[in-house]
SEDO-399259 format. One line per 8 residues: their letters; for each residue x, y, z of C-alpha. Coordinates in pm, whole numbers, always signed. Example, Ala and Ser with C-alpha at 12.3 -4.5 7.8 and 13.67 -1.06 7.14 Angstrom:
2
AS = +1230 -450 +780; +1367 -106 +714
This chain:
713
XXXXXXXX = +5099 +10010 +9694; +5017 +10234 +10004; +5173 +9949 +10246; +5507 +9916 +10001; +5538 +10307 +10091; +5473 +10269 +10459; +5693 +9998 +10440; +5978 +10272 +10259
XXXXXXXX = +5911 +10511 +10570; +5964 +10268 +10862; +6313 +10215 +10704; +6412 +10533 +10599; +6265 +10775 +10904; +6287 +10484 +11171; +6535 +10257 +11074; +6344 +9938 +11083
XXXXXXXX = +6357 +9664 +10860; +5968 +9536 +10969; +5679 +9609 +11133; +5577 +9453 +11493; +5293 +9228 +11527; +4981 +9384 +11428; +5123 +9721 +11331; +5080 +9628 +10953
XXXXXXXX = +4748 +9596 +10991; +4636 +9902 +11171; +4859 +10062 +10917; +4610 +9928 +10647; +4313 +10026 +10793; +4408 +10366 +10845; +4553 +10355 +10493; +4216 +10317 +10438
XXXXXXXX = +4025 +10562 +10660; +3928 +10335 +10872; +3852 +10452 +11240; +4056 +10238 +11460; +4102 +10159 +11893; +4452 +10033 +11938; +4534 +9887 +12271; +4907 +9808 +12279
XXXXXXXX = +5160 +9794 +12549; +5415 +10094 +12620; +5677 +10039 +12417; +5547 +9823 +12138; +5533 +10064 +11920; +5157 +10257 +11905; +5344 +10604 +11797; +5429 +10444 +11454
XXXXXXXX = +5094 +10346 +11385; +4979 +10694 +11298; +5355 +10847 +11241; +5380 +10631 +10934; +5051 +10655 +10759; +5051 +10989 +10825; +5412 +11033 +10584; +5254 +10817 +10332
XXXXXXXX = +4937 +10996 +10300; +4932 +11386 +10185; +4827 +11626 +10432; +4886 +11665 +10790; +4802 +11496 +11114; +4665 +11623 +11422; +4806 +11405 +11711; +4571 +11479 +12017
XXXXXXXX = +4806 +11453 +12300; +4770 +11486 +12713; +5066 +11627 +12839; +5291 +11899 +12707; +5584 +11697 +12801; +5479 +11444 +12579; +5446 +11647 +12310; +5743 +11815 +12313
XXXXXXXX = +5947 +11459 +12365; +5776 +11366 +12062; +5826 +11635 +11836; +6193 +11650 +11903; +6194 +11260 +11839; +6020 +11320 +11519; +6248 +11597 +11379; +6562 +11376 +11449
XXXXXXXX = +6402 +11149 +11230; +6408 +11395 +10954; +6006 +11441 +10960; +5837 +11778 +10988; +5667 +11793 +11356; +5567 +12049 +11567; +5301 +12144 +11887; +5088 +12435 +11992
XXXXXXXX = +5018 +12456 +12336; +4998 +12727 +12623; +5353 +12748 +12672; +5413 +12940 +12354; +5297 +13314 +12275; +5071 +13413 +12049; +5336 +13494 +11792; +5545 +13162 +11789
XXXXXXXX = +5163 +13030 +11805; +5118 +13217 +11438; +5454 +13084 +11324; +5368 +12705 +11358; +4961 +12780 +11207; +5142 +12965 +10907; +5382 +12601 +10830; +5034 +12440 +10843
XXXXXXXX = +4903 +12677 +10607; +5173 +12615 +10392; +5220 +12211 +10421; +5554 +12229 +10571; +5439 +12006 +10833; +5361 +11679 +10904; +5275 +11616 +11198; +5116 +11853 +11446
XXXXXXXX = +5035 +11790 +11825; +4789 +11984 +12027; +4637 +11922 +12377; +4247 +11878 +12398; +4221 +12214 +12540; +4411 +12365 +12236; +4201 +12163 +12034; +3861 +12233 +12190
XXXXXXXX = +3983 +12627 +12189; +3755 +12871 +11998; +3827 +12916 +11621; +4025 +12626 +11619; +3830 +12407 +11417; +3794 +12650 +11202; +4187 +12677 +11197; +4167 +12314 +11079
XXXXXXXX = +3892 +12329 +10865; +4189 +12540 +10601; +4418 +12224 +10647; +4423 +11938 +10472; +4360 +11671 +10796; +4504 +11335 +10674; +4410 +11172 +10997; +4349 +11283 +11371
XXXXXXXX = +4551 +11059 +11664; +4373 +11042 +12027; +4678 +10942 +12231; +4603 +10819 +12573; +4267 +10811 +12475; +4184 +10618 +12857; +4146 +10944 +12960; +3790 +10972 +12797
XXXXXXXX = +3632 +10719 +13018; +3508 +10729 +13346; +3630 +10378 +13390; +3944 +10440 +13332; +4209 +10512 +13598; +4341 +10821 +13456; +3992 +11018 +13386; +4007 +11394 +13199
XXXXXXXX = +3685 +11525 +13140; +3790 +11761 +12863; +3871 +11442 +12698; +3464 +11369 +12708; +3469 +11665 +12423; +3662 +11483 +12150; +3357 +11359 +11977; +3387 +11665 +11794
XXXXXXXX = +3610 +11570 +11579; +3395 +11306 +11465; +3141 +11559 +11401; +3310 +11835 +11262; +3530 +11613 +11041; +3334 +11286 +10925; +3550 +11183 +10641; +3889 +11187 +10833
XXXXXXXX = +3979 +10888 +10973; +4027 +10864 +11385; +4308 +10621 +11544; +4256 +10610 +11911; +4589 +10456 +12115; +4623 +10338 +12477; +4815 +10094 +12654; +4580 +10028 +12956
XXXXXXXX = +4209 +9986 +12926; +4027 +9645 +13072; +3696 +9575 +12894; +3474 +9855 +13023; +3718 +10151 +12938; +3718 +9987 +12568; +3349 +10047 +12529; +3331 +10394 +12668
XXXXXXXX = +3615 +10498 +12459; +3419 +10380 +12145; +3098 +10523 +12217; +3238 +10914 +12401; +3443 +10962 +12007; +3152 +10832 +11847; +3410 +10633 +11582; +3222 +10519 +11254
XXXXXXXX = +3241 +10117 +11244; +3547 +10100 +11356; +3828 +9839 +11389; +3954 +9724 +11733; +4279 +9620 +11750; +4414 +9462 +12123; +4808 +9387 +12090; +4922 +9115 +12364
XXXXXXXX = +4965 +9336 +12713; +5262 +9137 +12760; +5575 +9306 +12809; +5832 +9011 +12836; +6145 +9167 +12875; +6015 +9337 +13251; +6138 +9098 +13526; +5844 +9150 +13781
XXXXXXXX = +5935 +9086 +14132; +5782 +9159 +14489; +5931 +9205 +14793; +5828 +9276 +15139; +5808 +9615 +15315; +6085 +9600 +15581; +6449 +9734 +15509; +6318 +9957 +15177
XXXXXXXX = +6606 +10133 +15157; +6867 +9834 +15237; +6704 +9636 +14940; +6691 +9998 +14700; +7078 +10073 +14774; +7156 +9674 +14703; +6942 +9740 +14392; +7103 +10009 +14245
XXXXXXXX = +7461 +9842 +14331; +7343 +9609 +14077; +7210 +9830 +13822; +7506 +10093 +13768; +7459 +10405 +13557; +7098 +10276 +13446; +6833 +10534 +13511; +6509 +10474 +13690
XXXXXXXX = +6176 +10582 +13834; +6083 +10516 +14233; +5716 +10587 +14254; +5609 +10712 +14665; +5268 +10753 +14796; +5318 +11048 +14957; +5514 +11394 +14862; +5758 +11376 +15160
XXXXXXXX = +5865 +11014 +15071; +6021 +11112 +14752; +6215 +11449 +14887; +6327 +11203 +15213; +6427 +10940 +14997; +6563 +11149 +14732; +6800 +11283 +15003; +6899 +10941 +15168
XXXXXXXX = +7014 +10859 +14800; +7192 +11154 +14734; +7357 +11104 +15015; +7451 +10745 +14955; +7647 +10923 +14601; +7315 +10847 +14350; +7232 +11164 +14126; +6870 +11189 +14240
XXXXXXXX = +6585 +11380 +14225; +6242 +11425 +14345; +5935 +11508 +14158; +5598 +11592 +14288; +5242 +11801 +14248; +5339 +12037 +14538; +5636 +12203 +14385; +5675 +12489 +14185
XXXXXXXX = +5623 +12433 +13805; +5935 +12539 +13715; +6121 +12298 +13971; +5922 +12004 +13826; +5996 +12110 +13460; +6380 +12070 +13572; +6326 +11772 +13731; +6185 +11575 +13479
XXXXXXXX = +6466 +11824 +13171; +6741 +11609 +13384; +6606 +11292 +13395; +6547 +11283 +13032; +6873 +11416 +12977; +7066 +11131 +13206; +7131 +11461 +13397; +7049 +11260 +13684
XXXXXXXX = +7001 +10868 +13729; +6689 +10835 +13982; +6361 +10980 +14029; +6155 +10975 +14346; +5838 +11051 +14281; +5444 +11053 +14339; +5221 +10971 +14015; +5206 +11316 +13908
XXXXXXXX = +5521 +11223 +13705; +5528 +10986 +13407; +5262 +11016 +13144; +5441 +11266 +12969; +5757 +11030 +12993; +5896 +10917 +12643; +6233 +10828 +12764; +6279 +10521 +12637
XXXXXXXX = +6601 +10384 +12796; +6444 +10390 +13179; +6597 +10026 +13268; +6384 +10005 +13594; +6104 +10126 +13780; +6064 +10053 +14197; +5731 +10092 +14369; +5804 +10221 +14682
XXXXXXXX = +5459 +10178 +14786; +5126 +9959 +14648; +5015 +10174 +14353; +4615 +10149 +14377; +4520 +9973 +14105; +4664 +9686 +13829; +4581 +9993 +13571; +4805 +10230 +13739
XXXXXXXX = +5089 +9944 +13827; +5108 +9833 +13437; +5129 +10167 +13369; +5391 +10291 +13553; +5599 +9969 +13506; +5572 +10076 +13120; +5773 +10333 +13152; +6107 +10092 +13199
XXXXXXXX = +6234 +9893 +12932; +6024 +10103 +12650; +6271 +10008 +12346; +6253 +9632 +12442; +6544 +9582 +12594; +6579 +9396 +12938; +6426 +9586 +13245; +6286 +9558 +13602
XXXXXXXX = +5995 +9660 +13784; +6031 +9658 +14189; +5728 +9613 +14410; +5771 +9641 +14777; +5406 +9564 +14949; +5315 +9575 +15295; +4966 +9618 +15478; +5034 +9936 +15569
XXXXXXXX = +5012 +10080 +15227; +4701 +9850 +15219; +4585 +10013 +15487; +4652 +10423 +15354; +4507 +10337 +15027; +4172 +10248 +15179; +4185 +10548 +15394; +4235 +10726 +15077
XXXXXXXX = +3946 +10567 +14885; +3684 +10621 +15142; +3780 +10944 +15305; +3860 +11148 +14961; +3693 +11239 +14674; +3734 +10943 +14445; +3477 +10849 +14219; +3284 +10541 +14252
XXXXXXXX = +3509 +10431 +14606; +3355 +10121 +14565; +3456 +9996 +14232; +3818 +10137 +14338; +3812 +9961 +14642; +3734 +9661 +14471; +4060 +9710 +14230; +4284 +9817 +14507
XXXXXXXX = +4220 +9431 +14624; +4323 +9308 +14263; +4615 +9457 +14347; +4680 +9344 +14639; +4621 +9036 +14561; +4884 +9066 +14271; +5122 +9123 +14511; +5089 +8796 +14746
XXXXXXXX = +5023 +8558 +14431; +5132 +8246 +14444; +5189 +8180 +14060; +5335 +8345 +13775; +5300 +8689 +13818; +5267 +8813 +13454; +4985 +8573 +13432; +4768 +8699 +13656
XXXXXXXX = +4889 +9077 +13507; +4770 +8944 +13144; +4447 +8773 +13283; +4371 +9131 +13446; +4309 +9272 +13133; +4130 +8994 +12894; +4417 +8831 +12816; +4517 +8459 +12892
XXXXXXXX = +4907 +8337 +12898; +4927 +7968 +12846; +5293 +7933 +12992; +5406 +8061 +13300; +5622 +8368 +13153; +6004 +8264 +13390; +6111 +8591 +13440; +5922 +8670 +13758
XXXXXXXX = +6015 +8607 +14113; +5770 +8345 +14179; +5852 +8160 +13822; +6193 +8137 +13938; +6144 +8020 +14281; +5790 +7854 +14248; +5616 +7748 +14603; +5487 +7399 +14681
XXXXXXXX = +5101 +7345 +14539; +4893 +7073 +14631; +4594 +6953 +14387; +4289 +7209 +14456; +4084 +7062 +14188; +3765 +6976 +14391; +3838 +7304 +14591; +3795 +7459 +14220
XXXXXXXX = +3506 +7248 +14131; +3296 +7308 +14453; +3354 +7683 +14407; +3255 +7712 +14041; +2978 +7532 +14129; +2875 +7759 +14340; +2903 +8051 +14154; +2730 +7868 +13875
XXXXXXXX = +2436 +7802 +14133; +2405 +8123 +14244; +2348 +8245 +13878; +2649 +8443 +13877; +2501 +8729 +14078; +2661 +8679 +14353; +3015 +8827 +14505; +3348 +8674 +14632
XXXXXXXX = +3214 +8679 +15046; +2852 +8533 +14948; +3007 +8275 +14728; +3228 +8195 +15038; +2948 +8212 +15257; +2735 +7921 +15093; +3059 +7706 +15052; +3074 +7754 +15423
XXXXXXXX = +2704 +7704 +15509; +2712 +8050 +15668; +2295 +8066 +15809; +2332 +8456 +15788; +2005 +8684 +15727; +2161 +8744 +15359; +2180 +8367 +15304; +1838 +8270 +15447
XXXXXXXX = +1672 +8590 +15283; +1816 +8465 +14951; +1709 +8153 +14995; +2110 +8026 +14917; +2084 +7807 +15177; +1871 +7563 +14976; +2123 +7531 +14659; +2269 +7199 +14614
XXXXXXXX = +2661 +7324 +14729; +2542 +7523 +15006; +2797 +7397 +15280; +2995 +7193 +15068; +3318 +7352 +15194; +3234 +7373 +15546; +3562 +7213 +15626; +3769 +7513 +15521
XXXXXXXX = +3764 +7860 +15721; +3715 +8201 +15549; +4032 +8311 +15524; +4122 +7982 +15370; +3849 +7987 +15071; +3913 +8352 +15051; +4319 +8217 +15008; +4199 +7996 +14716
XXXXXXXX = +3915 +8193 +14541; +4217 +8444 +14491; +4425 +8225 +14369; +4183 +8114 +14128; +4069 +8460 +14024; +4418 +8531 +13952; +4450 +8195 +13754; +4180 +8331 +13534
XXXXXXXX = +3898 +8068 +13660; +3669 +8279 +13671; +3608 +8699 +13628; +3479 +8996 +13864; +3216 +9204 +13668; +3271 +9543 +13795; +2952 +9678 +13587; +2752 +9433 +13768
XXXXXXXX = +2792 +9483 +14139; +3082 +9275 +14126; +2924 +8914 +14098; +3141 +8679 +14011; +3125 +8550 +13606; +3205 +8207 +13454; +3424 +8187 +13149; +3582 +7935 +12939
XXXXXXXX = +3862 +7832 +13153; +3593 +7806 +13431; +3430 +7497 +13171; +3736 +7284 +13155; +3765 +7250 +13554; +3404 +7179 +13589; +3340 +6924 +13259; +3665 +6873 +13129
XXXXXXXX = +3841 +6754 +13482; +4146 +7010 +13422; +4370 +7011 +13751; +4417 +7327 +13923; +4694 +7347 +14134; +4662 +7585 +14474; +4927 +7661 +14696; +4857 +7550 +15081
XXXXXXXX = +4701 +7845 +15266; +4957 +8052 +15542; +4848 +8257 +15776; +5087 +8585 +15657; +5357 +8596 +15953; +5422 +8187 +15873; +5447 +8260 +15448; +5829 +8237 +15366
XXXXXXXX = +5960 +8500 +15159; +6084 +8375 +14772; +6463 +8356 +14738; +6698 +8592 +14657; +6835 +8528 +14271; +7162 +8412 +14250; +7439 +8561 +14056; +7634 +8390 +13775
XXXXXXXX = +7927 +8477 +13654; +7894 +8615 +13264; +8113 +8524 +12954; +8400 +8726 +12849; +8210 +8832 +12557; +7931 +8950 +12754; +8172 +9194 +12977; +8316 +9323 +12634
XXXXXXXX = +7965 +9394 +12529; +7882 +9547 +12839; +8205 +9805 +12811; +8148 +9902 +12466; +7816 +9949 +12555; +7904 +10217 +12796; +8140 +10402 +12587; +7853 +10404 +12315
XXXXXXXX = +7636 +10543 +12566; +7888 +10831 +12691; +7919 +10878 +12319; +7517 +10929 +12292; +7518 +11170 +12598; +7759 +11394 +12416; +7599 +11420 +12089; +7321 +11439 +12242
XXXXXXXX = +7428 +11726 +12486; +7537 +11927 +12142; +7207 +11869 +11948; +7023 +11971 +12261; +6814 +11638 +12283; +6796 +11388 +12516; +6985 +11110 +12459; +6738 +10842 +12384
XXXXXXXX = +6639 +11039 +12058; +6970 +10995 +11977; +6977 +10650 +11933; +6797 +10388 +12174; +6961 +10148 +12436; +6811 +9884 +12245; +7000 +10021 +11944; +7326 +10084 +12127
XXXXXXXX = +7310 +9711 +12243; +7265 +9564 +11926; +7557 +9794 +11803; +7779 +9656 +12127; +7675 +9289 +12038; +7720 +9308 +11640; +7983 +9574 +11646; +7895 +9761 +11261
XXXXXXXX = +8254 +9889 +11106; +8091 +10027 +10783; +7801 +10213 +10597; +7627 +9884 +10531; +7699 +9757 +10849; +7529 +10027 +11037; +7239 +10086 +10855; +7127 +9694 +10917
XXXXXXXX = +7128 +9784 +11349; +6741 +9830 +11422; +6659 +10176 +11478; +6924 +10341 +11263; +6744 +10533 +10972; +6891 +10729 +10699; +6859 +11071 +10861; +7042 +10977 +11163
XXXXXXXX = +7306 +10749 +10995; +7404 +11101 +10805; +7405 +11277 +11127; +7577 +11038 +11414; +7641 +10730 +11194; +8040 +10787 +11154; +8077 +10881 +11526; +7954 +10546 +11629
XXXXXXXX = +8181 +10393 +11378; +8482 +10504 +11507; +8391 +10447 +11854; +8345 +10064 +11777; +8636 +10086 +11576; +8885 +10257 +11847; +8691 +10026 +12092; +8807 +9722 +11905
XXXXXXXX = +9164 +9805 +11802; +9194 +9831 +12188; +9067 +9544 +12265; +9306 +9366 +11995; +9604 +9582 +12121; +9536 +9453 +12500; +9527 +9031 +12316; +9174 +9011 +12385
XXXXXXXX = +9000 +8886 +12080; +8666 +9037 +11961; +8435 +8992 +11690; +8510 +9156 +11411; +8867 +9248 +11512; +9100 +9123 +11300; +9034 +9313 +10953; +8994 +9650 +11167
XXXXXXXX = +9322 +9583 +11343; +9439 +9559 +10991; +9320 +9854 +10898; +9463 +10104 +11170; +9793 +9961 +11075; +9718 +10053 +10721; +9621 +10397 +10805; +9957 +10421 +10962
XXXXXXXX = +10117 +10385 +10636; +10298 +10037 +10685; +10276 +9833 +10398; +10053 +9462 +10333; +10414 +9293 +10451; +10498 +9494 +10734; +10143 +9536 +10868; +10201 +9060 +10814
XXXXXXXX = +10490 +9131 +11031; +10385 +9347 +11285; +10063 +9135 +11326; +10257 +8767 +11301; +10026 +8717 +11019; +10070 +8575 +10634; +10102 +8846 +10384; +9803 +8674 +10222
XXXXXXXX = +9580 +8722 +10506; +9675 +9075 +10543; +9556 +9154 +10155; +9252 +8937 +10226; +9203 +9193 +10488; +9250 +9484 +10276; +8998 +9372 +10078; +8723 +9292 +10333
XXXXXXXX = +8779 +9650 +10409; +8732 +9744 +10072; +8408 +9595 +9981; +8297 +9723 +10339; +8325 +10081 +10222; +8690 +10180 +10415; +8924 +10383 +10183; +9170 +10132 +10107
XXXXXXXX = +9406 +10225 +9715; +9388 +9886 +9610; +9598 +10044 +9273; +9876 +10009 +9483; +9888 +9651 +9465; +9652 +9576 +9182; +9684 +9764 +8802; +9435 +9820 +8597
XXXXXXXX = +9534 +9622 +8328; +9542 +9325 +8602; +9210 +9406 +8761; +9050 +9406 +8360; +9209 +9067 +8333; +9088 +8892 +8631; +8673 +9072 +8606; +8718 +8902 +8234
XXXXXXXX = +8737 +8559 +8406; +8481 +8629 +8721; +8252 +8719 +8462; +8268 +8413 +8247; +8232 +8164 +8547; +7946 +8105 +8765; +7858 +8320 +9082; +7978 +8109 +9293
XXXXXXXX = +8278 +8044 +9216; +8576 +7991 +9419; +8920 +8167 +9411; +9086 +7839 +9279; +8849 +7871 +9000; +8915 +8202 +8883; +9273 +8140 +8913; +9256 +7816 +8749
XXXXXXXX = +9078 +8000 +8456; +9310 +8253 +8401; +9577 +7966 +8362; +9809 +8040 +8704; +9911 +8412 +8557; +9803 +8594 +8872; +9864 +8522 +9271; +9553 +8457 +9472
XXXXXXXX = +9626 +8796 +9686; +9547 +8977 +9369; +9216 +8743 +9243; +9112 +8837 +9582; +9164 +9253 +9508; +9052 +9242 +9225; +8702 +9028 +9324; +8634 +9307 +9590
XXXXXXXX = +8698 +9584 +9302; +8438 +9392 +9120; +8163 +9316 +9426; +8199 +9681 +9509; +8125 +9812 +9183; +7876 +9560 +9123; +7707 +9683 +9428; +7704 +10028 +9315
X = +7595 +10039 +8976
């Protein structure tokens, strides 16, 4: 009964007609009071998995949150939905504080968000001991472990809640956590027995591509050329790369901005107000911007530099494409960056340099794979992709591989000899038959494969041990000095004879670069979807201007492009687009109509057909006042057509008198004879029926009067 009502809120708050994979399912368990661990992607949808079971069940629920940004994105969000949200952080005073505690008091809220400072405040349990707590949301919850890349230590506090409220059930979200971060995150909010739920990390609708670090800007500029209006996020290493290159853009006509840790607060704030708003297009900025990012219609994110980690790379790339609709991430890599990030890691104050040394080569070796990129992304964190993904660079311009099988064979050997204790440069050492002190002390130099690769140099096994750690061949464990692990795939090379292709080692200044994608030209239909697109969009940035909101809580682009592509005229029509609920039907619903409808009757006027066009053209002639025979003639058309038209539109929901051409007498006639014949009958039938007495134009009236009141009843 519970999921039939959850079911009732995705559609009417959220405007969906279904759940995504595995959100039903979390849904139940927290239905339930079960304590959960949700690992999904950005974007697929984590929010609803504690929005919605907190409307179905009574009470309120206390959404744990990092960033005050985030907060407020989400409350606004929320209350466009027509739900009852609000936060309590340090940016409000004491009174508006009281305001929002009294609405608690009182039940008027649903939803209320808090930073783990707020909630970790004094008397503030005690503040939510007088509530009645349907369920408390850890979002970002990474930022309880020390393994994660994005540590808080107030976050180590939350097992609190736990302790202070056992019966109330505990969802903890996150989009990026490998293996190790899982576990911590389980044990530091000491959750009773609880489910773990890991959504795929895929996120198929990024196009991943890397490119090399010479002529940044040429390649950005010829970028954005081919992404007009569409905003995005350029993440820099260092503070004076995003203020330079914000300027070299502005200055090249972008609206861009930069955002970074060593300006003023109140600079920042306005930074990151425009960019939400579509204020202005680009941002240039460190990664002290993003987390708190909910904008959902970013369409592309550019790495200016190698981010550190795969954590922090999947992380920021999240932030494009959010409602599912298509995106790109940019990575331009070079040694140098290579180069600043070690600096980094040994000179500052990083904890445990070693383990993010380690990661930083993950990375990097992400960057100069060989194979499908999202592949090696997916294998990162636990999870294995079958089929190369085709919608990366290197899956559309593949390189030359030779077979590497024995290559494979000898090395899994080895690491199988060497009782997986051993790291990448030993492992590469006894393949070699490297006589070093660390060898001989060992005693590796005894083992069956020791110098069984002696025909390859280092940097060549190195070469292929990459590629086959990024194939998924085998696994680093991180918690155990970094040895290298066996694992299932690492089985079928060794017993099962499964080939394993390697592409021919390069020293780096002879590796050719992948091939630039080539343009196609697009179908008419596509450009038409394209420009109504963009007038939706303008449309969104007004409303959205007047409400106060930024524009992706108006409606998202994913929304706007199934509205460009399907083209809704009517009440029905509109309410089927993903993403439009009730609440926002009521409040923006008609404006979108008649944008699509204007849209269309211009497209008509100018002979271009469109989908959908012919009734509507129909009808702004009819709103004009001519009549069913001089709307035939103006339009070339058959006066039958034209009243077939008429009633389309009526059954649609349009205001259309059909008493002008259709009495009431008639029309009780005619619903006499549709309902004494079958459902599906045919005109001919009807007509046939009532003995020839009435034309087909008004069978056809008087079966819309009929459907529409049918409908209705």
């Amino acid at each position: 009964m519970e999921i039939r009502a959850a079911k009732q809120v995705l559609k009417d708050y959220f405007g969906y007609d279904s759940f995504r994979p595995m959100q039903e399912d979390i849904i139940r368990n927290v239905l339930q009071n079960q304590d959960v661990l949700v690992l999904m992607p950005t974007g697929g949808g984590k929010s609803l998995c504690y929005q919605v079971p907190a409307m179905v069940k009574p009470g309120i629920c206390v959404v744990v949150s990092p960033l005050i940004a985030l907060m407020k994105d989400q409350v606004e969000a929320l209350r466009e939905n027509g739900i009852a949200a609000d936060f309590l952080n340090s940016t409000q005073t004491s009174k508006e504080q009281e305001v929002i505690e009294n609405k608690c008091y009182d039940g008027k809220l649903k939803m209320l968000y808090v930073s783990p400072e707020k909630l970790l405040s004094g008397g503030f349990f005690t503040f939510l001991k007088r509530l009645q707590i349907n369920l408390f949301a850890i979002d970002e919850a990474h930022c309880i472990s020390a393994w994660g890349h994005d540590f808080r230590p107030e976050y180590t506090q939350l097992k609190y809640i736990k302790e202070q409220f056992p019966e109330v059930p505990v969802i903890a979200l996150t989009a990026t956590a490998d293996k190790l971060t899982r576990q911590d995150i389980l044990q530091q909010l000491m959750l009773h027995e609880p489910q773990t739920f890991v959504s795929s990390f895929d996120r198929p609708n990024i196009y991943l591509q890397v490119k090399p670090g010479r002529d940044r800007i040429k390649h950005i500029l010829s970028f954005l050329d081919e992404h007009p209006n569409q905003p995005g996020i350029i993440y820099c290493l260092s503070r004076n790369a995003t203020e330079n290159l914000a300027a070299k853009l502005q200055s090249a006509g972008y609206k861009a901005t930069y955002y970074h840790a060593g300006i003023p607060a109140e600079k920042r704030a306005s930074a990151q107000e425009k960019f939400l708003r579509d204020d202005v297009q680009i941002v240039c900025a460190t990664i002290a911007f993003g987390m708190g990012i909910d904008k959902s219609n970013v369409r592309w994110v550019i790495h200016y530099n190698l981010p550190k980690n795969l954590e922090s790379y999947y992380q920021e790339i999240g932030r494009a494409g959010r409602d599912g609709a298509k995106s790109e991430a940019l990575l331009f890599y070079s040694y140098g960056d290579v180069a600043s990030l070690r600096t980094m890691l040994t000179e500052g104050k990083d904890k445990e340099p070693e383990l993010q040394l380690a990661k930083l080569e993950r990375m990097q070796q992400f960057a100069e794979a060989t194979h499908c990129r999202r592949q090696i992304l997916l294998q990162y964190f636990g999870e294995t992709k079958a089929e190369a993904c085709q919608n990366c660079d290197i899956c559309r311009n593949p390189p030359s591989t030779f077979d590497g099988t024995v290559y494979a064979q000898k090395a899994l050997s080895a690491i199988a000899r060497l009782k997986e204790e051993a790291r990448i440069g030993t492992v590469i050492d006894v393949l070699r038959g490297s006589r070093n002190q660390h060898i001989l002390s060992k005693g590796y130099d005894k083992i069956k494969t020791f110098g069984a690769g002696q025909d390859l140099g280092f940097l060549e096994w190195q070469t292929y041990l990459h590629q086959m750690l990024n194939a998924g061949l085998f696994e680093i464990a991180y918690d155990q000095n970094y040895a290298l692990k066996l694992n299932a795939n690492s089985e079928t090379v060794l017993f099962q004879h499964k080939k394993v292709p390697l592409v021919k080692f390069a020293p780096a200044a002879a590796a050719s670069q992948p091939a630039e994608r080539i343009k196609s030209a697009r179908p008419k239909k596509e450009v038409q979807k394209d420009a109504l697109f963009e007038r939706l969009r303008k449309l969104r940035k007004q409303i959205a201007d007047q409400h106060n909101v930024p524009p992706y809580v108006v409606f998202s682009d994913n929304t706007l492009l199934e509205m460009a592509a399907e083209k809704p005229t009517n009440r029905v029509a509109m309410l089927s687009v993903s993403g439009v609920g009730m609440v926002k039907y009521e409040n923006y619903g008609y404006d979108f109509i008649n944008e699509i409808t204007r849209f269309i009757s211009e497209q008509t006027e100018q002979g271009n057909k469109v989908k959908g066009a012919t009734h509507l053209a129909t009808f702004e002639l009819y709103k004009q006042g001519l009549s069913p025979e001089e709307i035939a003639k103006a339009r070339d058309l058959n006066p039958v057509t034209i009243y077939s038209h008429l009633a389309t539109l009526f059954e649609q929901g349009y205001e259309i008198n059909i008493g002008k051409y259709l009495s009431q007498a008639e029309y009780n006639a005619i619903a006499v004879a549709i309902k004494a014949l079958p459902a599906d009958a045919k005109l001919k039938d009807v007509f046939e029926y009532l003995q020839e007495q009435y034309d087909y134009f008004k069978i056809r009236l008087a079966t819309a009067v009929f459907n529409r009141k049918t409908k209705t009843a």
